[in-house]
C-alpha positions in Angstrom: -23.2 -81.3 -18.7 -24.3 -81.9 -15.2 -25.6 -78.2 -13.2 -22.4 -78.0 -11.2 -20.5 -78.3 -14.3 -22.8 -75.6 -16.1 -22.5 -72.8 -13.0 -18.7 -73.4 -13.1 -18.7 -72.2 -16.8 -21.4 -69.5 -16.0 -18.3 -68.4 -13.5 -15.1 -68.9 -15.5 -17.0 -66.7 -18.4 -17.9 -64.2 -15.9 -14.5 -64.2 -14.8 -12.9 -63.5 -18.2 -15.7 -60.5 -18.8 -14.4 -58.7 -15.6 -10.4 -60.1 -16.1 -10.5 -57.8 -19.6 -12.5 -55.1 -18.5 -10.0 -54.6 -15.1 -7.5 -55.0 -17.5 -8.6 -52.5 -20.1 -9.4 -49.9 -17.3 -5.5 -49.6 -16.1 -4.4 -50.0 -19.5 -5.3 -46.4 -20.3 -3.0 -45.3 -18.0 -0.2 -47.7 -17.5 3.3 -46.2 -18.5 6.9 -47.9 -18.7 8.0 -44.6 -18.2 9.5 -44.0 -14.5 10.8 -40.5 -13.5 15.0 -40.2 -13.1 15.8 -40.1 -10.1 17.5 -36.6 -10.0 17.4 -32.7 -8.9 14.7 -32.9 -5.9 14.0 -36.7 -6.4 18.1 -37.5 -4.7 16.4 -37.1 -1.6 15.0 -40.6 -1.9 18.3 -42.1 -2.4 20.2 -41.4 0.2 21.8 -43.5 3.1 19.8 -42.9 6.7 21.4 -45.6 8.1 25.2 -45.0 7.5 26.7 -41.9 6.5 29.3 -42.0 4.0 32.7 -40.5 4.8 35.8 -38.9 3.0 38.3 -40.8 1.6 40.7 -40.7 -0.6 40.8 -42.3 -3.9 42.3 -45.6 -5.0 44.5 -46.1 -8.0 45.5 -49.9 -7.8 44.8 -53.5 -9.6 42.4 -56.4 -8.6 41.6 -59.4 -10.3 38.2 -59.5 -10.0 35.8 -56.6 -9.4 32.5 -57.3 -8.4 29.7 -54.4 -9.6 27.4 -55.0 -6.7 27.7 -56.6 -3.0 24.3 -58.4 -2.6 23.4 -61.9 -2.3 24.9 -62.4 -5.9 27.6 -60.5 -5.4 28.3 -62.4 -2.2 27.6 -65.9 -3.4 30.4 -65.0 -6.5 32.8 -63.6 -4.3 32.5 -66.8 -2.1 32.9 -69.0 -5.1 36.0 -67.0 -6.4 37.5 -67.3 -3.3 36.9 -70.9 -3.3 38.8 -71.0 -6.4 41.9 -69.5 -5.1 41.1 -66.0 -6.6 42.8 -63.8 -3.8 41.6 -60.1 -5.1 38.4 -59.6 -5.8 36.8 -56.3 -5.0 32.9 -55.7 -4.3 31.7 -51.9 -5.0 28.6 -50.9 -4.1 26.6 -47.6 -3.7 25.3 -49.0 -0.1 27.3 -48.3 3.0 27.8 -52.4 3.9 26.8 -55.9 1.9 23.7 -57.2 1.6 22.3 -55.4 -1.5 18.6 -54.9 -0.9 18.7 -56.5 2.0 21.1 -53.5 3.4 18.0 -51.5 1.8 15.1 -53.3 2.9 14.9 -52.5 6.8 11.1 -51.0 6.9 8.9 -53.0 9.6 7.9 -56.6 9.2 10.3 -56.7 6.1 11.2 -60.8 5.7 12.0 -63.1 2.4 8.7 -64.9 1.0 10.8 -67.8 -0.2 11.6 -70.4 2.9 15.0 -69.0 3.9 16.6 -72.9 3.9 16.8 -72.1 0.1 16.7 -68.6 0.1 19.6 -67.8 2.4 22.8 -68.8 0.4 25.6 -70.7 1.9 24.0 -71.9 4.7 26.3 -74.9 4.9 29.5 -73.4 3.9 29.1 -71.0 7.1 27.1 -73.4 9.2 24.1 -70.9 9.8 20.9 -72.3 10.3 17.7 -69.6 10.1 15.4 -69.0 13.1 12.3 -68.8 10.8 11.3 -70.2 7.2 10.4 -66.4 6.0 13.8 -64.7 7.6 13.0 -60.9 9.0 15.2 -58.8 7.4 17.7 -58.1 10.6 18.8 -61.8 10.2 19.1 -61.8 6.5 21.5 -58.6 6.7 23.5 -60.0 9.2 23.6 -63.3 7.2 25.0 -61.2 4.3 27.9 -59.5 6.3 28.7 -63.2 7.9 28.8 -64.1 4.3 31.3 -61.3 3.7 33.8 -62.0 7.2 33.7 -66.0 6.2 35.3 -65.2 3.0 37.2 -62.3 3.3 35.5 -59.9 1.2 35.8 -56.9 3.6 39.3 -56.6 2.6 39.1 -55.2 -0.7 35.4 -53.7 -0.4 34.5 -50.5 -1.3 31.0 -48.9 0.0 29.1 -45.8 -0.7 31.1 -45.9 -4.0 29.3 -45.8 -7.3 30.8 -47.0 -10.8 30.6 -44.0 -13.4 32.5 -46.1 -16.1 34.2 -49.4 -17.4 36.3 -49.4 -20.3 38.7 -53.0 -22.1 42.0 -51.7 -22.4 43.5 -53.3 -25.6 46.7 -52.5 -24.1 47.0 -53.8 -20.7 44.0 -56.4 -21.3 42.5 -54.7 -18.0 39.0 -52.8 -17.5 39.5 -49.9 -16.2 37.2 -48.7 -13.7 35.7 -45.2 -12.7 33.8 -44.2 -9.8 32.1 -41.2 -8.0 35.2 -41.1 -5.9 37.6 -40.6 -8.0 39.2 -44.0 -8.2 40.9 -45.2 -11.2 41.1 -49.2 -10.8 42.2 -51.8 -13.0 40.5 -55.0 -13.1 41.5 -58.1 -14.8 37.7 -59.6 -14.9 34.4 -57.7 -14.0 31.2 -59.1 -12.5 28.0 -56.9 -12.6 25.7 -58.3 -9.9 23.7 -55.4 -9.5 20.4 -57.5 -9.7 16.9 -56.3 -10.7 16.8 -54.9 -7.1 19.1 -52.4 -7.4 17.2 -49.3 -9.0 14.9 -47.7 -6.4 11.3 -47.0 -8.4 9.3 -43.6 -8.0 5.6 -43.6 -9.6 5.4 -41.2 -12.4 3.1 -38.8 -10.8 2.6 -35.4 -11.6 3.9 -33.5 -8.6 5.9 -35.8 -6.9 8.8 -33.7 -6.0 6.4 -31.1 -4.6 5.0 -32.5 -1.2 6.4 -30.9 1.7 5.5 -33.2 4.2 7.5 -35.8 5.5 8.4 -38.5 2.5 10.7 -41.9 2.0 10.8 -44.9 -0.1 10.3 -47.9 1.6 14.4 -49.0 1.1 15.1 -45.8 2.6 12.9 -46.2 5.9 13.6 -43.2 8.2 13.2 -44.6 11.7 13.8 -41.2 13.4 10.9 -39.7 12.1 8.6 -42.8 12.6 10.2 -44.2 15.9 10.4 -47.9 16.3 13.4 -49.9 14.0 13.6 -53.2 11.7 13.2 -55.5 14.8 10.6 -52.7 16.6 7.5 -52.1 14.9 6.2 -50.3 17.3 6.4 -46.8 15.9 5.5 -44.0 18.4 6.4 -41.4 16.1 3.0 -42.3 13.8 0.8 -42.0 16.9 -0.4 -38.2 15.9 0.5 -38.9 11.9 -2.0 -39.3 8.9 0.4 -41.2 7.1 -0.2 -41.9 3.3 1.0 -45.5 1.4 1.7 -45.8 -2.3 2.0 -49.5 -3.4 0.3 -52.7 -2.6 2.8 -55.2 -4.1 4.8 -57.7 -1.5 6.6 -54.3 0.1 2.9 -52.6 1.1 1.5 -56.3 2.1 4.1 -56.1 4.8 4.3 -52.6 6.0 0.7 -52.2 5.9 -0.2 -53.9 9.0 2.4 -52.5 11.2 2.0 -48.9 10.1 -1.9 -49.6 10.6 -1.1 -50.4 14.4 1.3 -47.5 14.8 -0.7 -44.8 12.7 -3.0 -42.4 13.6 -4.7 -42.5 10.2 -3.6 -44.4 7.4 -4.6 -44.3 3.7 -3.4 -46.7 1.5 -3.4 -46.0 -2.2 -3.9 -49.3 -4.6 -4.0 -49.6 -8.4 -4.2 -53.1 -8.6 -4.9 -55.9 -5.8 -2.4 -58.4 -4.9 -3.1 -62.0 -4.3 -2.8 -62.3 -0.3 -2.2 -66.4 0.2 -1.8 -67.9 4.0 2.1 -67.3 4.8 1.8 -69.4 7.4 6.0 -68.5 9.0 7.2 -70.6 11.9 10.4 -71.5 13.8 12.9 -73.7 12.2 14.0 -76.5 14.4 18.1 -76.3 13.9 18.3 -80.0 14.8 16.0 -81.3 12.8 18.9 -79.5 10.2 21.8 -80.8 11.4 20.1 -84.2 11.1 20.7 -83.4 7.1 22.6 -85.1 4.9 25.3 -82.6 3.7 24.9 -81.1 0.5 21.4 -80.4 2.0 20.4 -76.9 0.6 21.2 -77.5 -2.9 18.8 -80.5 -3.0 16.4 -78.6 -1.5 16.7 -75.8 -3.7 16.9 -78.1 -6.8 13.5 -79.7 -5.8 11.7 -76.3 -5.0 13.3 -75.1 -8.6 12.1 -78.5 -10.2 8.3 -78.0 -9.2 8.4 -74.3 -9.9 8.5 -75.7 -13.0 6.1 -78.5 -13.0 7.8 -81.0 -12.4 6.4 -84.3 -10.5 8.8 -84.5 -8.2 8.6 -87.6 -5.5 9.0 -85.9 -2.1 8.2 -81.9 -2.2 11.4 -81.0 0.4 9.5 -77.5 1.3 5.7 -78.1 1.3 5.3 -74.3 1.0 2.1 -72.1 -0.9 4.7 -72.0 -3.5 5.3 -75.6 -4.2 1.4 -76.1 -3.4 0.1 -73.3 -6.1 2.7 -74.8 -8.4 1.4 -78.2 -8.2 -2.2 -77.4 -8.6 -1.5 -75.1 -11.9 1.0 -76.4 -13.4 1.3 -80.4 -12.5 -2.8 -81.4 -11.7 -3.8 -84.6 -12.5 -6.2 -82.9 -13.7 -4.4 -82.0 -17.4 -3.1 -86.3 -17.3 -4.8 -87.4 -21.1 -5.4 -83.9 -22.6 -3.7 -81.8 -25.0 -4.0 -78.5 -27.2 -7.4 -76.8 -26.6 -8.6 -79.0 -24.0 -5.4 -78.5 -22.1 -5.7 -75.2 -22.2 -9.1 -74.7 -20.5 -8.2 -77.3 -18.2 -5.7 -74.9 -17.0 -7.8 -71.9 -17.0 -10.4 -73.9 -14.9 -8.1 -74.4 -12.4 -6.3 -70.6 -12.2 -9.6 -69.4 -12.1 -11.0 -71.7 -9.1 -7.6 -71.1 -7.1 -8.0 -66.9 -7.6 -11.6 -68.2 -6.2 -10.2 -69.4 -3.3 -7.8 -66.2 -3.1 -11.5 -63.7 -3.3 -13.3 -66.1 -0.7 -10.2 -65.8 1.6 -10.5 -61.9 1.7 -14.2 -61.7 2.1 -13.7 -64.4 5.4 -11.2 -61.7 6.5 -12.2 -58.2 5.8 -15.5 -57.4 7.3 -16.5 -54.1 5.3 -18.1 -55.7 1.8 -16.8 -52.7 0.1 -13.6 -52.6 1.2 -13.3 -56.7 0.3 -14.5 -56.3 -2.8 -11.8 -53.4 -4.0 -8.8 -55.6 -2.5 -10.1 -58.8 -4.9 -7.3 -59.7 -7.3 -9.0 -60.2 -10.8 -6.4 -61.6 -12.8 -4.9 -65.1 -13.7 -3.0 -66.1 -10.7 0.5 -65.8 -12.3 0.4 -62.2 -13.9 1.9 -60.9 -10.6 4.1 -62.8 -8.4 1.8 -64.4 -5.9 1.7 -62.6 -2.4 1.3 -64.0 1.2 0.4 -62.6 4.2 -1.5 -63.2 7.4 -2.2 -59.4 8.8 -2.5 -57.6 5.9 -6.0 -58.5 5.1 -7.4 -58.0 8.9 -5.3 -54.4 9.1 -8.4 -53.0 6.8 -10.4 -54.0 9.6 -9.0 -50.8 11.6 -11.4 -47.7 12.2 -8.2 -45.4 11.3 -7.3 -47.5 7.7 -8.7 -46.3 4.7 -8.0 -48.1 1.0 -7.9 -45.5 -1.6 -8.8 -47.7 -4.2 -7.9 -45.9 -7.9 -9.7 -48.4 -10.0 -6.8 -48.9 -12.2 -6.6 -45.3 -12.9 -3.8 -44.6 -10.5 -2.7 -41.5 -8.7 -3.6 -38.1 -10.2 -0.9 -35.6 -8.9 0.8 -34.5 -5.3 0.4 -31.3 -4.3 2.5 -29.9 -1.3 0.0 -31.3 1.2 -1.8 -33.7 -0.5 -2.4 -37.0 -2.8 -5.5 -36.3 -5.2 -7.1 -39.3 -6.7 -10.3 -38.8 -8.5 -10.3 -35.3 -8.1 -10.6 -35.8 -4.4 -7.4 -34.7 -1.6 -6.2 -36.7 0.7 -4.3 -34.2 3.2 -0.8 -35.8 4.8 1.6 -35.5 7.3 3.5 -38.1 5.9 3.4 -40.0 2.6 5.5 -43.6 1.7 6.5 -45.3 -1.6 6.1 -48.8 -1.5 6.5 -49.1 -5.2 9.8 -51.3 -4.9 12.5 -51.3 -7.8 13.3 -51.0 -11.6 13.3 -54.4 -12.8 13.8 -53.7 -16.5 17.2 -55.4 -17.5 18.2 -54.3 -21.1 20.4 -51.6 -19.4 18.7 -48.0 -19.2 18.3 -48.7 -15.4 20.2 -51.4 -15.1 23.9 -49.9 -16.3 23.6 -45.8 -15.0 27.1 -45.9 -16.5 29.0 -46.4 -20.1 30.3 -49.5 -20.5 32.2 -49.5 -23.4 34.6 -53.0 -24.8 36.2 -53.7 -28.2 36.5 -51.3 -30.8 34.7 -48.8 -28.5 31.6 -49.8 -28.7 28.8 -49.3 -25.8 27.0 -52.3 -24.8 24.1 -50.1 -24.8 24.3 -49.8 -28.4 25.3 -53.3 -29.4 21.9 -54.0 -27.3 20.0 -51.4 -28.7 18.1 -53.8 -31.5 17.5 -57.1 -28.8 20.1 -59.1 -26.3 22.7 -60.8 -27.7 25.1 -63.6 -24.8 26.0 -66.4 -24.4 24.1 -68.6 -21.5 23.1 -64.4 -20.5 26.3 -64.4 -18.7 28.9 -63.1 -21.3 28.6 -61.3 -24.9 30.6 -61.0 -27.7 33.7 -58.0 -27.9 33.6 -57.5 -24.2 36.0 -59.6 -22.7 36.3 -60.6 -19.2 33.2 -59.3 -18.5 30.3 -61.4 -17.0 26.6 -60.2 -15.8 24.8 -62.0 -13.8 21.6 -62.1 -15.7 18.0 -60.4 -15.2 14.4 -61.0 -16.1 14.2 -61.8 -19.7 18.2 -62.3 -20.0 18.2 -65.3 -22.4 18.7 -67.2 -19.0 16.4 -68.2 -16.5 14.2 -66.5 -13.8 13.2 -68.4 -10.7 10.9 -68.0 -7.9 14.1 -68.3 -5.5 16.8 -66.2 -7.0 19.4 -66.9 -5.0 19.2 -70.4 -6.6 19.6 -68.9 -10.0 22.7 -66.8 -8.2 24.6 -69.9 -7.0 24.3 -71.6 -10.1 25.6 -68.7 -12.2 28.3 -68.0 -9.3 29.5 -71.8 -9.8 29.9 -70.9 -13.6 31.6 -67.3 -13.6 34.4 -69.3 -10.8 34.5 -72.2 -13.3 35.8 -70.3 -16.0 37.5 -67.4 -14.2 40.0 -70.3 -12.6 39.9 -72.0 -16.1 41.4 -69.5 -18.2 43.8 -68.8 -15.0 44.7 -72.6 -15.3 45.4 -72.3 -19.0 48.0 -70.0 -18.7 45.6 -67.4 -20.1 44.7 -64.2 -19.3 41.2 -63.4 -21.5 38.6 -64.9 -22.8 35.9 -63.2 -24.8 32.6 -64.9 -26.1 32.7 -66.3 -30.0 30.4 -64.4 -32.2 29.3 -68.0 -33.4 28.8 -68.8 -30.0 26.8 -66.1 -29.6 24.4 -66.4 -32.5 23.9 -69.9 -31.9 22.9 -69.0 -28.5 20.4 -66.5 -29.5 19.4 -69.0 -31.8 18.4 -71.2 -29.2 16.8 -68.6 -27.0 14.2 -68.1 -30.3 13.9 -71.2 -31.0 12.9 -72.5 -27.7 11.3 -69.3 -26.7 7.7 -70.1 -25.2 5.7 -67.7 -26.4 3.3 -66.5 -23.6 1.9 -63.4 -25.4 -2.1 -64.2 -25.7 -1.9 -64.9 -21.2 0.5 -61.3 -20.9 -1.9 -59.3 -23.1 -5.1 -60.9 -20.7 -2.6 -59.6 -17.3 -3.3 -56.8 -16.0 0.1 -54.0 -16.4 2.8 -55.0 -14.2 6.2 -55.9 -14.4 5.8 -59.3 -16.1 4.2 -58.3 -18.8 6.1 -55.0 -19.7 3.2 -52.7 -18.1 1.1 -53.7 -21.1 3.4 -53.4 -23.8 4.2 -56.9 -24.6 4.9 -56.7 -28.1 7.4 -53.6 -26.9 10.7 -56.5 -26.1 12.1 -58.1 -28.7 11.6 -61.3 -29.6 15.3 -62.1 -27.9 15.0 -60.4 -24.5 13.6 -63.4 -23.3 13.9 -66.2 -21.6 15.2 -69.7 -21.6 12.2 -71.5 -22.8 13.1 -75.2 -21.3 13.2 -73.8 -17.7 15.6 -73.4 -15.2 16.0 -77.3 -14.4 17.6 -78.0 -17.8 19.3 -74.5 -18.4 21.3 -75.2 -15.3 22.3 -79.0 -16.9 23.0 -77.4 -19.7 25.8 -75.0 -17.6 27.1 -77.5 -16.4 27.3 -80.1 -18.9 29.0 -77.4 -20.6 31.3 -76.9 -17.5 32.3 -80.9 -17.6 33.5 -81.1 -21.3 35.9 -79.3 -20.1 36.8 -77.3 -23.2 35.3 -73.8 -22.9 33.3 -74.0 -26.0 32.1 -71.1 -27.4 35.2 -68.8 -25.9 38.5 -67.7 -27.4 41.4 -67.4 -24.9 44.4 -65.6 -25.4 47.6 -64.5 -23.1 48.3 -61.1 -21.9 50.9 -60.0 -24.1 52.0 -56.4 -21.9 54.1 -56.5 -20.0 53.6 -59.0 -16.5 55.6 -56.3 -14.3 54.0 -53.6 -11.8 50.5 -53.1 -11.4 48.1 -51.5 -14.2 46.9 -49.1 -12.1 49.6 -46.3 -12.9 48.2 -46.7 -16.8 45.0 -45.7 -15.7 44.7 -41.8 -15.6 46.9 -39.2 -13.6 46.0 -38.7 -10.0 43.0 -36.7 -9.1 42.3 -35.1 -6.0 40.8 -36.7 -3.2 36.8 -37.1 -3.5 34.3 -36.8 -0.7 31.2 -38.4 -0.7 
């Protein structure tokens, strides 16, 4: 073994040593448990950009209701539409589309995938970005164009929640609940409330107790912190100490900004992020229309492809996605090997890009110290990868301080304060970056009873492991599709608005299917079902020894990995063949695996009146 070869083993052992002992350290205190959101905590939910208003409630029928009116929402509505579905009815809890991005309007806030493929329906409303990582603003605005091109205003309802959806055997309807008293009947439901939906607090002891000034970043309060999503320069700050909870993709962009507008800022970090070169720059919009048409979905087909490893010919996006991809999961590096030797290949390489990840931040961040507590050490996909090109430098600033908790995290708020180690940190203002809920098997997901067949809860037919078909549609709720989550027995993709199209194109498919048949319902097969789940096990890839070696986070169930069952997972053949697979299953045509059947009350009058009597009208 030449010297080279021997120091580069020297390193990769060193690096496993300190990978399990910075694991071990935040595994002592990592919890799945978050704190509901309720009593003192509503503060943190509410709308500072639009304030809801009084109206009265709505007892009538759609065809198609639409839990949700984010960019899956949007893309099904679209698709529906398409298909010559006329009523279909977006609710969401946010005053206007968009979903998170409605949310999301803190400073600097953009998408990290290029927005070419990450802003859907470019084509079909012939909008071309202005950058390849979209600010916010234009994503938001893209979201309500979205919403005028295809007519889904109309029906909308905003700053409405869903308290309950119930099959009714008798009109073959859900009937739908809401905070606002509406009683609505709905011949198919969608839930598109995505794995950004459920704003995330940090179980800390004393949160509800500062006194200070307080938000989570999808809540950004611009009047107290002057400046706005397209102003980052925020006078307000200028006399501040302003305290920041999270350094996940949220804190790597507010950081900066806040750092310039601040007159102290600490930062509190339990684990590092990787910090790649994001590199944004404009989009040339004739350089697009030079495109072939059908341009995005080729585009977003070949990013999808080498997500996955494949060796595609051309790379349409030349990104640090499609770059770290290539180098950890397609190097000619692994051509010839196999088993063991394979696996150490691959280690050899995530540990020499992570190298390259540490070198960047000590070329950046002049304070040793500092550099060394912002090092990610951890293989490079147990947290989605991060990019950024101020973040780094911001540390650089005499008035920004990194409260680094070793792993530990927080140890309580007091009125005035954050205390880690013992040690206050007094505030005048103090920010959750900690992002959302992510966990899909419905605690957070559904805040409401859903309740099919027989009566049963989906909750409880869940409560043992997942059971769908294609993680779209289950068994004894009929009508009712859910766009799927992170370990959904689908897929999960870098760009998720690529997963949303694809699953839009299905739930139109069969939506104008069983409307074409002469049919009213269709409800999944329990043999459909089974075989399914069946497959999900079967081709389940089972990642457990590199989840245990991650660090907590969200992809590897903050530790617990053995805590999911062995079902709620995903698709193990990736997202390139699970989308043939939809629609190979779309062109024979038959709808195999679902039972259809007519509507056998009566076809007369709206279903509405068989909700529940009238209630009073309900004010926000």
């Amino acid at each position: 073994m030449t010297e080279d070869r021997c120091a580069a083993e020297r390193g990769l052992e060193a690096a496993r040593s300190k990978y399990r002992t910075e694991r071990d350290k935040r595994r002592s205190r990592s919890s799945r448990d978050v704190p509901d959101i309720e009593g003192d905590l509503i503060r943190y939910l509410g709308d500072p950009f639009n304030a809801p208003q009084p109206r009265a409630p709505l007892f009538d029928e759609v065809e198609v209701l639409c839990l949700g009116a984010g960019l899956s929402a949007l893309t099904v509505g679209a698709r529906l539409k398409q298909a010559g579905v006329d009523r279909v009815r977006l609710v969401d809890s946010a005053g206007d589309v968009g979903g998170v991005w409605y949310w999301n309007r803190y400073p600097e806030a953009k998408c990290d995938v290029d927005a070419l493929i990450y802003m859907p329906l470019l084509e079909e409303t012939d909008y071309i970005p202005t950058m390849h990582y979209a600010p916010a603003p234009e994503i938001y605005e893209h979201a309500r164009r979205i919403a005028r091109k295809f007519d889904l205003y109309r029906d909308a309802l905003f700053h409405t929640t869903i308290t309950a959806l119930e099959w009714d055997e008798a009109t073959n309807f859900w009937h739908v609940k809401t905070d606002r008293g509406d009683r609505i009947a709905a011949r198919f439901v969608c839930i598109c409330n995505g794995p950004m939906s459920q704003v995330k607090l940090p179980d800390i002891p004393g949160l509800e107790s500062f006194e200070g000034k307080s938000f989570h970043t999808s809540r950004w309060d611009y009047g107290y912190t002057g400046g706005g999503p397209s102003d980052v320069n925020m006078t307000g700050l200028a006399d501040k100490v302003v305290g920041f909870i999270g350094t996940g993709a949220t804190g790597l962009q507010c950081v900066a900004p806040l750092a310039a507008s601040a007159k102290q800022l600490y930062v509190f970090q339990r684990t590092p992020s990787t910090v790649g070169v994001r590199g944004n720059r404009p989009i040339d919009p004739e350089e697009v229309r030079a495109y072939e048409p059908g341009w995005q979905r080729r585009r977003q087909e070949n990013f999808t492809a080498i997500n996955f490893g494949a060796k595609a010919e051309e790379d349409l996006i030349k990104d640090g996605w499609t770059e770290l991809w290539r180098e950890l999961l397609a190097s000619d590096r692994y051509k010839g090997l196999s088993g063991a030797e394979l696996a150490l290949e691959k280690e050899r390489v995530d540990f020499e890009m992570m190298e390259k990840i540490r070198q960047r931040i000590d070329s950046i961040v002049k304070d040793p110290a500092v550099a060394a507590k912002l090092k990610p050490w951890y293989n490079y996909l147990c947290k989605r990868a991060g990019w950024h090109d101020e973040y780094l430098a911001a540390y650089n600033r005499e008035n920004v301080t990194l409260v680094d908790t070793e792993g530990a995290g927080i140890d309580s708020i007091t009125p005035e304060s954050v205390v880690v180690n013992g040690q206050l940190y007094p505030l005048d203002c103090l920010i959750f970056g900690t992002g959302f809920e992510t966990e899909v098997s419905g605690r957070l997901r559904l805040k409401f009873s859903v309740v099919g067949r027989n009566g049963l809860s989906i909750l409880d037919k869940w409560k043992n492991g997942l059971a769908t078909l294609h993680g779209l549609t289950t068994a004894g709720f009929p009508n009712l599709f859910m766009i799927p989550g992170i370990n959904s027995q689908a897929v999960v993709t870098t760009n998720v608005v690529h997963m949303a199209q694809e699953y839009a194109d299905h739930i139109a498919y069969i939506v104008a299917a069983v409307r074409a048949s002469g049919n009213d319902v269709f409800e999944v097969t329990d043999a459909a079902e089974k075989a399914w789940v069946a497959t999900i096990i079967a081709r389940r890839v089972d990642r457990t020894a590199f989840l245990e070696a991650c660090t907590p986070g969200r992809s590897n169930y903050e530790g617990e990995v053995m805590a999911r069952p062995i079902q709620n997972t995903v698709f193990g053949g990736g997202a390139i063949e699970f989308f043939s697979i939809l629609r190979s299953w779309r062109e024979a045509g038959n709808l195999e695996g679902l039972a259809l059947s007519a509507d056998t009350s009566s076809k007369a009058g709206p279903r509405a009146d068989k909700l529940i009597e009238p209630v009073r009208s309900v004010s926000a």
